[in-house]
N, C-alpha and C positions, 0 to 999 in steps of 0.2 A: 265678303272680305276681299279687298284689295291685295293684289301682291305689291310689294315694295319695287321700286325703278332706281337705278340709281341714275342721277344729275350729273351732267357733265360741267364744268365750271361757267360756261355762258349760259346754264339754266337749263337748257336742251336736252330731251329726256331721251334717255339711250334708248331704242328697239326692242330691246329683251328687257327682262326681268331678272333683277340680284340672282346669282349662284346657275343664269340658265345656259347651259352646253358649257359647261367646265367641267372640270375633272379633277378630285379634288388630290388625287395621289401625283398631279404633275405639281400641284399647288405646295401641296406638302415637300413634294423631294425640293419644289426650287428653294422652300423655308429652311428646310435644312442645309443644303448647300449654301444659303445666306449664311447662316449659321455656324456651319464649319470652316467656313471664308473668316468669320468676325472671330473666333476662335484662333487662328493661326496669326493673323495681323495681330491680336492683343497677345498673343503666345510667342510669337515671334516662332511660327512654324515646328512647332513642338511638339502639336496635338498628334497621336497616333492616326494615321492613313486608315480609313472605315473601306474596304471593297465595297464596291458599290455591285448590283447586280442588273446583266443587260438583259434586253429582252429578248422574249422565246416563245416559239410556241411547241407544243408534245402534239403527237398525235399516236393513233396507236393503228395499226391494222392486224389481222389474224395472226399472223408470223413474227411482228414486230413493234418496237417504240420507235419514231422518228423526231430527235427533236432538232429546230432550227434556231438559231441562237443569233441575233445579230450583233455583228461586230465589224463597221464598217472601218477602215484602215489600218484593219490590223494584221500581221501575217503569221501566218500558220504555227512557225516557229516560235513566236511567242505564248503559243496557246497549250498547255497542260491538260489533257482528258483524260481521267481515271474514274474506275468503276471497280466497287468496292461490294459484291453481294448487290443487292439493289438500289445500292445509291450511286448514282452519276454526280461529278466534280468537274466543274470545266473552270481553272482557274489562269489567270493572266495577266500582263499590267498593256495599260495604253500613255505611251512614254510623251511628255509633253514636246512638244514639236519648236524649234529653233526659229524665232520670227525675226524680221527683221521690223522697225521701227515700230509705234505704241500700239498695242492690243487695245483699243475698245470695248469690244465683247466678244464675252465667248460662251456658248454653251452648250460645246462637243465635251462629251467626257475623257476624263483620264485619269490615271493611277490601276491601282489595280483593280479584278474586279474577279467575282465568285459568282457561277451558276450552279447552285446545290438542287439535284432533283432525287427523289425518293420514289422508284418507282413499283406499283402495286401486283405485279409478280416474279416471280421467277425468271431471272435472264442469262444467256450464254454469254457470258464476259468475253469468253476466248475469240468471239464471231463480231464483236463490234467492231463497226466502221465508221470512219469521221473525216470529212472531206469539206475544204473552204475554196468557195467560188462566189465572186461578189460580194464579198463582206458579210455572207451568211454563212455560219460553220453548220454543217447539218451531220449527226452523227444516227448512225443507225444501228440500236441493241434489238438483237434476233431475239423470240423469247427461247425459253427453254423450253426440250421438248416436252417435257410433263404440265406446261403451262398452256400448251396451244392448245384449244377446242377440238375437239373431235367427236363427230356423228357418229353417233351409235344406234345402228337400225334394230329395229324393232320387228322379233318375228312373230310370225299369229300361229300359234298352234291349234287346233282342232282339236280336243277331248274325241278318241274314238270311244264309241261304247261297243263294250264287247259282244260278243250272244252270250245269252244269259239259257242256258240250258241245260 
């Protein structure tokens, strides 16, 4: 079976094959962004404002959650961190920037936007910390202490046998 190629309009057969090294969740957000673009021009900017959510990575170590959130140009003071029991809120907006002469394109985000995390143990809310440098806001939940691992050694005991007499 052949895979499919898609043609470029002089007949010229592209190098890869349909759907290869795409990704279809960047495909999807840009359709919805069509979408909610054609929405607002036929609405005449009506439509409710959808947060959109940036990206992140979690990581965890023995003692703690770290997660990294990017948010390039945007400052601190616009940024909301709340943590509710195990759930992290990182909420904000990215305010549209004042151009001078015709925008062509654009596709930096803005509006507001929601990083909702749900995390799988027990955390010290009172010990978090959250710090932005470079456009990456990184926020650090300590676990709780009943939540950290802890080795528990193992003793060998010996059964003495007593004299029997």
């Amino acid at each position: 079976m052949t895979t499919p190629v898609r043609r470029h309009r002089g007949g010229a057969m592209q190098d890869r094959p349909l759907g290869w090294a795409r990704n279809p969740l960047t495909e999807f957000d840009q359709l919805l962004s069509e979408m909610s673009g054609l929405i607002e021009s036929t609405v005449g900017g009506a439509a409710p404002a959808v947060a959109w959510t940036p990206l992140a990575d979690v990581t965890e170590s023995d003692g703690a959650f770290h997660v990294e959130i990017e948010l390039p140009g945007v400052k601190s003071k616009d940024i909301n961190v709340e943590a509710n029991g195990q759930e992290l809120v990182v909420t904000g907006e990215i305010k549209e920037k004042e151009r001078k002469g015709v925008l062509r394109r654009s596709t930096r985000r803005t509006g507001a936007f929601e990083y909702r995390l749900r995390l799988p143990g027990e955390v010290d809310t009172e010990k978090i910390n959250a710090r932005m440098s470079d456009g990456v806001l990184t926020i650090t939940v300590p676990k709780a202490e009943v939540t950290k691992p802890r080795h528990v050694e193992i003793s060998d005991t010996t059964e003495s046998t007593g004299s029997s007499g």
